[in-house]
Each structure stands twice: as structure tokens, then as C-alpha cells.
C-alpha positions as semicolon CSV with decimal commas, in nm:
position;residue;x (nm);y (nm);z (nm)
1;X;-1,122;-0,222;0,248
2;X;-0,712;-0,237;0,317
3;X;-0,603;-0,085;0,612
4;X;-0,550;0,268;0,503
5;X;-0,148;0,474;0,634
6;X;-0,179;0,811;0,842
7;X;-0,139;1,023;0,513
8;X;-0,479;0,853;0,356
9;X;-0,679;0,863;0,685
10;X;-0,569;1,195;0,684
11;X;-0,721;1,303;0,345
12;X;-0,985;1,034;0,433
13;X;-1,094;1,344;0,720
14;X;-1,032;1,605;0,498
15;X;-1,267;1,508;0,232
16;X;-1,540;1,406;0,471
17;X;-1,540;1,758;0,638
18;X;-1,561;1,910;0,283
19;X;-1,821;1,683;0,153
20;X;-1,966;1,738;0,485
21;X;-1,997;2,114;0,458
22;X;-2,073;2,145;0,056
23;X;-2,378;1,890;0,162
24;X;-2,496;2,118;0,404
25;X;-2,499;2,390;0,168
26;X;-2,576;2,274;-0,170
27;X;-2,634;1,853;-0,160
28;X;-2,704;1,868;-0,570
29;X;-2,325;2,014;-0,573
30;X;-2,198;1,733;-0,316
31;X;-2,400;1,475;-0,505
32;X;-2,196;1,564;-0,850
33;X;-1,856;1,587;-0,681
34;X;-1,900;1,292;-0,488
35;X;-1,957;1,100;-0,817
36;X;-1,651;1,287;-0,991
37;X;-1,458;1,134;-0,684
38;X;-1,594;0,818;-0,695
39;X;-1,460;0,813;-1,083
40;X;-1,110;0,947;-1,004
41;X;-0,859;0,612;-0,965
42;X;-0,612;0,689;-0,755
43;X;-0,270;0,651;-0,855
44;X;-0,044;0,350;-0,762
45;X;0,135;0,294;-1,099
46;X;0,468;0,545;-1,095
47;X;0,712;0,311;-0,948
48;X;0,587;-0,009;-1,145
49;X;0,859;-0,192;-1,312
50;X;0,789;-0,404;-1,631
51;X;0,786;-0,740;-1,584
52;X;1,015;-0,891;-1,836
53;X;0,750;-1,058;-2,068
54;X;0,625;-0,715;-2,148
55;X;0,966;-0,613;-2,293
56;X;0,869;-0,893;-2,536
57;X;0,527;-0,750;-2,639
58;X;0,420;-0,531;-2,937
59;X;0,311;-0,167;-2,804
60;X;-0,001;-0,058;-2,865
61;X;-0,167;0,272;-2,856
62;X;-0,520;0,397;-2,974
63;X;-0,694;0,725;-2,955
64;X;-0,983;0,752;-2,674
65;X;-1,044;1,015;-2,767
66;X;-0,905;1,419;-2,851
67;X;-0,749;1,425;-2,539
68;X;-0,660;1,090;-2,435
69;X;-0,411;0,821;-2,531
70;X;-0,432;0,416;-2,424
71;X;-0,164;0,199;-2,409
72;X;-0,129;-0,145;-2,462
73;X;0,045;-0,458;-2,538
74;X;0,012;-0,764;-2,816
75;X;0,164;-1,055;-2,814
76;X;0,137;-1,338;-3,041
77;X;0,216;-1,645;-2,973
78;X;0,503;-1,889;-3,193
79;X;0,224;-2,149;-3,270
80;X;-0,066;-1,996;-3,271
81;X;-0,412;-2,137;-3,282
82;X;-0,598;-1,824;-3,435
83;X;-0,759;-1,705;-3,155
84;X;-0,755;-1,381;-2,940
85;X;-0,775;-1,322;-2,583
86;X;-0,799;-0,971;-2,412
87;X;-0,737;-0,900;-2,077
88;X;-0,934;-0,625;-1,822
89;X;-0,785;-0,512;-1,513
90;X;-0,969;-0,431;-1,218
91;X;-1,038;0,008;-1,063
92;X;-0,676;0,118;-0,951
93;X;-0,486;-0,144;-1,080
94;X;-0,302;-0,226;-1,457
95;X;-0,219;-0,438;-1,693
96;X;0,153;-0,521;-1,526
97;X;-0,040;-0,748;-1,297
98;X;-0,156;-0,976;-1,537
99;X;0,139;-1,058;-1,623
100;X;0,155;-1,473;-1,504
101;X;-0,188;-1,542;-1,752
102;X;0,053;-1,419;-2,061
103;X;0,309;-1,690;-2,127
104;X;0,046;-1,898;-1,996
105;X;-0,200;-1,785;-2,279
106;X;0,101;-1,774;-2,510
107;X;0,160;-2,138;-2,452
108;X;-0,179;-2,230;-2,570
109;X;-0,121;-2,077;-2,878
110;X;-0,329;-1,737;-2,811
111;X;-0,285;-1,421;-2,925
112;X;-0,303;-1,225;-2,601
113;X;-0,368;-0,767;-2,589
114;X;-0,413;-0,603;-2,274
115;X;-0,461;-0,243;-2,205
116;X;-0,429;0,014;-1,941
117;X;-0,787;0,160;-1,839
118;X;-0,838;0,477;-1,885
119;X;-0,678;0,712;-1,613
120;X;-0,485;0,397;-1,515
121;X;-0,114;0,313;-1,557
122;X;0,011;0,394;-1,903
123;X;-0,261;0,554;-2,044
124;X;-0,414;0,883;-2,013
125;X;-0,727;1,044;-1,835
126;X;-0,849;1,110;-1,524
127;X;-1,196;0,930;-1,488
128;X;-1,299;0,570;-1,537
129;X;-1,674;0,413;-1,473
130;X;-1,842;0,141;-1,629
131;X;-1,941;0,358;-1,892
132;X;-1,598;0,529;-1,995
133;X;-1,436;0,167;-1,989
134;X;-1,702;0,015;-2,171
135;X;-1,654;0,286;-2,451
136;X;-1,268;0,189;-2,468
137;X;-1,303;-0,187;-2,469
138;X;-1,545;-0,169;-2,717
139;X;-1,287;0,110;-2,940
140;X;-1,006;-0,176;-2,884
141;X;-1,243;-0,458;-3,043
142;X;-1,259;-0,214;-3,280
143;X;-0,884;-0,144;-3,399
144;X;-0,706;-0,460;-3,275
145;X;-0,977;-0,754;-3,313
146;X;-1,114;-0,988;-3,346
147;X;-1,122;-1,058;-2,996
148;X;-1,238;-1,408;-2,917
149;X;-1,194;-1,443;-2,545
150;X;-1,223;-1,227;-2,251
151;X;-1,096;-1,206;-1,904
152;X;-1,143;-0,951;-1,669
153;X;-1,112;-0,850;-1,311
154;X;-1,297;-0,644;-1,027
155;X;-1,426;-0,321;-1,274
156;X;-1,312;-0,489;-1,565
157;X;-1,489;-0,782;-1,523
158;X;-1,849;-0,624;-1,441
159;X;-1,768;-0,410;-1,755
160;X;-1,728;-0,696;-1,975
161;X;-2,031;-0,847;-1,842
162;X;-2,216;-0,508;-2,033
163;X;-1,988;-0,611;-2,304
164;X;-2,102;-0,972;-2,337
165;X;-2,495;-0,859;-2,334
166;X;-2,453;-0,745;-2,672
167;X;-2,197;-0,910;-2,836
168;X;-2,267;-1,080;-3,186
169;X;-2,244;-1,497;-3,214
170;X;-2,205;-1,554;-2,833
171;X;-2,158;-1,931;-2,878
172;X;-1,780;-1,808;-3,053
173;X;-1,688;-1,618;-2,734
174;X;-1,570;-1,703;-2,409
175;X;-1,576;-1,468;-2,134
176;X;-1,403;-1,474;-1,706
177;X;-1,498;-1,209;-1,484
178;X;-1,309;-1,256;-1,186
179;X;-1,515;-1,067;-0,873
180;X;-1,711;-0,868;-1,063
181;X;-1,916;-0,639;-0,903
182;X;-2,196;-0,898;-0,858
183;X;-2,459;-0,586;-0,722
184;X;-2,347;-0,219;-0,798
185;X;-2,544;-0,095;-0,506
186;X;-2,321;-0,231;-0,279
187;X;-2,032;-0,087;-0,404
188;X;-2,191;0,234;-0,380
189;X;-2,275;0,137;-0,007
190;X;-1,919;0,059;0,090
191;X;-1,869;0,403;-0,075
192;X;-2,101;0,595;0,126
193;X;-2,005;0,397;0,453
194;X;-1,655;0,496;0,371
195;X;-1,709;0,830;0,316
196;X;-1,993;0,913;0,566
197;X;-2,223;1,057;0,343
198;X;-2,567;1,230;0,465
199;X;-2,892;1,071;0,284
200;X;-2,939;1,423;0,142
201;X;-2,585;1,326;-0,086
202;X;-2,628;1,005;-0,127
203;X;-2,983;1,025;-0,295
204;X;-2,794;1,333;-0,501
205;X;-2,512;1,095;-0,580
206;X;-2,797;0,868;-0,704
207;X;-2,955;1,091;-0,880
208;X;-2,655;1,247;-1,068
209;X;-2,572;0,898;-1,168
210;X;-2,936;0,860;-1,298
211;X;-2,931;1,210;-1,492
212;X;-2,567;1,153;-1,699
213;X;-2,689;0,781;-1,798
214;X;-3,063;0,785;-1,843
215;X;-3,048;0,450;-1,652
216;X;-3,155;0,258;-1,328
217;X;-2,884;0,190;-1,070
218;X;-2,995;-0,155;-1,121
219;X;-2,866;-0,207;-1,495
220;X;-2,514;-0,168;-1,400
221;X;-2,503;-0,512;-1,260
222;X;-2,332;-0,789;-1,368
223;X;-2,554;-1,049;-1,270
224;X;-2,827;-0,925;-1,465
225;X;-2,639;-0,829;-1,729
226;X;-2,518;-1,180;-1,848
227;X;-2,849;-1,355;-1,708
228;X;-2,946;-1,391;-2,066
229;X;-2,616;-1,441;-2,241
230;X;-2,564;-1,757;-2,426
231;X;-2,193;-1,836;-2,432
232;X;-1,921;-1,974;-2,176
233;X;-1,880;-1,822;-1,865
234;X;-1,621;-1,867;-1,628
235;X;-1,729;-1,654;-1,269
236;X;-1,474;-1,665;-1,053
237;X;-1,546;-1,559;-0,692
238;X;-1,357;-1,597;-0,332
239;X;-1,605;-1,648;-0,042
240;X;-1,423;-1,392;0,189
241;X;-1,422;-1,108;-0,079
242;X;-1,490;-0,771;0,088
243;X;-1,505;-0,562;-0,205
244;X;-1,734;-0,721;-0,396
245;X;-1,942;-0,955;-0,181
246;X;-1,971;-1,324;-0,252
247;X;-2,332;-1,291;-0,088
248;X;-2,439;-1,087;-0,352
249;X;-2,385;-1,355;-0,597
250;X;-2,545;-1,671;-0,407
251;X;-2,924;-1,580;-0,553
252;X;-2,774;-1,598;-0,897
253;X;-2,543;-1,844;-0,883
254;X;-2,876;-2,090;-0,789
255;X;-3,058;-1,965;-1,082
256;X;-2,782;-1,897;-1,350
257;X;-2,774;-2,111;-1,680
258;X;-2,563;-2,381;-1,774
259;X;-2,361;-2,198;-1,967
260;X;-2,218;-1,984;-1,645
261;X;-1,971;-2,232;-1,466
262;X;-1,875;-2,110;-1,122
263;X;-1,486;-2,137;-0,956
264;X;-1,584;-2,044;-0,615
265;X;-1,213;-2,018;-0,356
266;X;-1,271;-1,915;0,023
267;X;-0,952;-1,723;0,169
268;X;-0,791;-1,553;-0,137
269;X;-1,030;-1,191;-0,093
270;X;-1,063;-1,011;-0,349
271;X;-0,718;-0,964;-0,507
272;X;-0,539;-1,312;-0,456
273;X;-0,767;-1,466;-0,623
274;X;-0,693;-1,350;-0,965
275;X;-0,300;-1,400;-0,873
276;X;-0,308;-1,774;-0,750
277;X;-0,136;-1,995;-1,003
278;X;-0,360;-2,297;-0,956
279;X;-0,623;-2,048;-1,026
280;X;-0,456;-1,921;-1,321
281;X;-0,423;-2,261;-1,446
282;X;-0,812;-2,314;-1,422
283;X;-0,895;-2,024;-1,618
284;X;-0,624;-2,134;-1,897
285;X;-0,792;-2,457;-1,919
286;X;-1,134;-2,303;-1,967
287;X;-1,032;-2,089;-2,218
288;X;-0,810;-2,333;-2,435
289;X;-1,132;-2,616;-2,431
């Protein structure tokens, strides 16, 4: 976790003490706001300037739903080789910092869309979980595909895992999750740790989780979820990771077909490694074989 300023360590207190007292009170209660929290991004996006290649780009928009708006960018590319790539961000983050894979892409001849998640950046909403950005990936296949390719990071790239266990004719797609969330339990762990939550709220955290999906904690992983995929995979990890743990993907990375190549870095955590131009380069190269 980054070093957090006095302001954030601040709230950090504040919200312990109240999660602290609702828990003693009511832990059902704690269990349901603590997973409303742990769905509210918070905001870093306000004082983002565009790079320049996005004041080249097509603007997008599509309709989440009643209440919320996504925004987006297209490019196409002046030779173009017919295919589509689109591009995930990771939890508190947008589509801005992808912005070094574009002319890359665009130089291959892709057709390249990217979107702000929902509640993130450009677009509207407040919440964002597997779930709700599965459900908006899936509605921007819809409007602006085919999509060929896929690249994602952090949250998006554990999300398009989910997406890649059910997409039709797998051999046509290629897919990169960069640090995925190899084992959802342990982002929920860092969570609790972080927050200091009682057992009492974490097994109603748990359990609230359990009651809105009608799913095991253990589906929402993205290990298992592309175990059984057939097409090319691209997993790109750092050894030194601390938000999503690169021990959590050793067991897999033994067992895992030969269709899942690995690009394992050591010292670029868990952002750098998605920024690094030779690593940028790599994933290019994957994608335009």
C-alpha cells in the first residue's frame, strides 16, 4: 500500500472508529457498508490533463445505464489491419494512463477503444466491482465491437479474465492481464488489515458479498477463471507486487496451459510495470503475432 499524507491517515482513523462502533452494534450493518466502501474508488482524476494523442481520438459515450454515462475514446489507425484492441484500467486509475500502448497499437495497424470504468475519470457512477465492470465491458463489446484483443490492468485485468471464460471462438482472441488479482481473498485481506476489521465484520463483509452475487468468494479469481480458457494469454506479473501478490500466482503459473505465456519483472510493483516501455513493447509484440 503507498504511503498514505496526514489528511488520509486522518480519515483512515475516522472510518475505523465508525466501522468500529457500527460493528459493535449491528456487524450485518458494518458488513454492508464496509462492502459499499470497499466499492467506492476514490477520486484522483480532477486535475488530469489529456495527453495529446487523446485530442486525436474519436469520443465515445454509451449508456450504463438510467443514471450513468461512460466515456471513451476510438482510434483507428491509417493502415489498419482489421483488428480491435480494448484497453482496461486498473481500481482508481483511467484510461489517460494508457496512453504510451496507443500510438504503439496504432502503429501496428489496430483499431484501439478505451474507456473510463465506471465511477472512474470521465464517466459517471459511484461504485465499481468485478461485477459492475464486467456488465460495462461486456455493454462496450456490445455497441463498439468487435473487439479482438484485450488488455487490462490490476481490476481490469481480473475482470477480463471473467470476460475471457465465456467468450465465443477463443482461438480469435487474445487477451493481457497485467497483475490481476491472482486470489481475491487476499485483496480482501489487505482490506481488512487496512481497515482493522473485527471477525464479526469481516465474516458479514463475506457474507454480504455472498448474498448480492449468489457466489463463492472463490469464483472471483482470475486464476481459476481462465484455467480452462483456450486462447493466448499474456500474464504479466512483477515479483515485488504488493497489491496483488506474485505468490499467489506461483501454484498456477506451474500448472497453467500452454496457451498462458508468463512476462514475469522483479522491481517494477504493481504500477510500473504496466508503464515500462520495454514492457510495453512486449505486450505489442504479443498482440500483433
Amino acid at each position: 500500500m503507498a504511503k498514505l499524507g496526514f489528511s488520509e491517515r486522518m480519515y483512515l482513523q475516522y472510518l475505523r472508529t465508525k466501522f468500529r462502533t457500527i460493528g459493535s452494534l449491528s456487524p450485518s450493518v458494518a458488513g454492508k457498508l464496509a462492502f459499499k466502501l470497499f466499492c467506492t474508488p476514490y477520486p484522483k482524476f480532477k486535475k488530469a490533463k489529456a495527453p495529446a494523442i487523446f485530442n486525436q481520438a474519436k469520443s465515445l459515450t454509451l449508456k450504463f445505464d438510467e443514471a450513468i454515462t461512460l466515456n471513451g475514446y476510438e482510434w483507428q489507425a491509417s493502415h489498419p489491419n482489421g483488428k480491435t484492441i480494448l484497453i482496461c484500467h486498473g481500481y482508481a486509475s483511467y484510461i489517460y494512463k494508457f496512453e504510451q500502448y496507443v500510438q504503439a497499437l496504432l502503429k501496428q495497424g489496430f483499431r484501439v477503444i478505451g474507456f473510463d470504468a465506471p465511477g472512474h475519470g470521465k464517466s459517471e457512477g459511484k461504485y465499481i466491482n468485478i461485477l459492475i465492470y464486467k456488465e460495462a465491458i461486456e455493454k462496450i463489446i456490445n455497441a463498439f465491437g468487435p473487439i479482438d484483443h484485450f488488455i487490462g490492468h490490476s481490476l481490469g485485468g481480473i475482470t477480463l479474465a471473467m470476460i475471457a471464460e465465456t467468450i465465443e471462438n477463443p482461438e480469435n482472441h487474445k487477451f493481457v492481464l497485467i497483475a490481476p488479482a491472482t486470489k481475491t481473498t487476499t485483496t480482501f485481506d489487505n482490506y481488512f488489515t487496512m481497515m482493522h476489521f473485527s471477525e464479526t465484520i469481516k465474516a458479514a463483509f463475506l457474507a454480504e458479498i455472498g448474498k448480492q452475487t449468489n457466489l463463492p468468494i472463490i469464483y472471483f479469481e482470475a486464476d481459476r477463471a481462465i484455467e480452462h480458457y483456450k486462447g493466448k494469454v499474456l500474464w504479466v506479473h512483477d515479483e515485488g507486487d504488493r497489491v496483488c501478490p506474485y505468490k499467489d500466482l506461483e501454484k498456477f503459473k506451474q500448472k497453467a496451459s500452454e496457451n498462458v505465456k508468463f512476462l514475469i519483472t522483479n522491481g517494477l510493483g504493481h504500477n510500473k510495470v504496466y508503464k515500462t516501455p520495454e514492457i510495453v513493447d512486449q505486450i505489442v509484440a504479443f498482440l500483433s503475432a
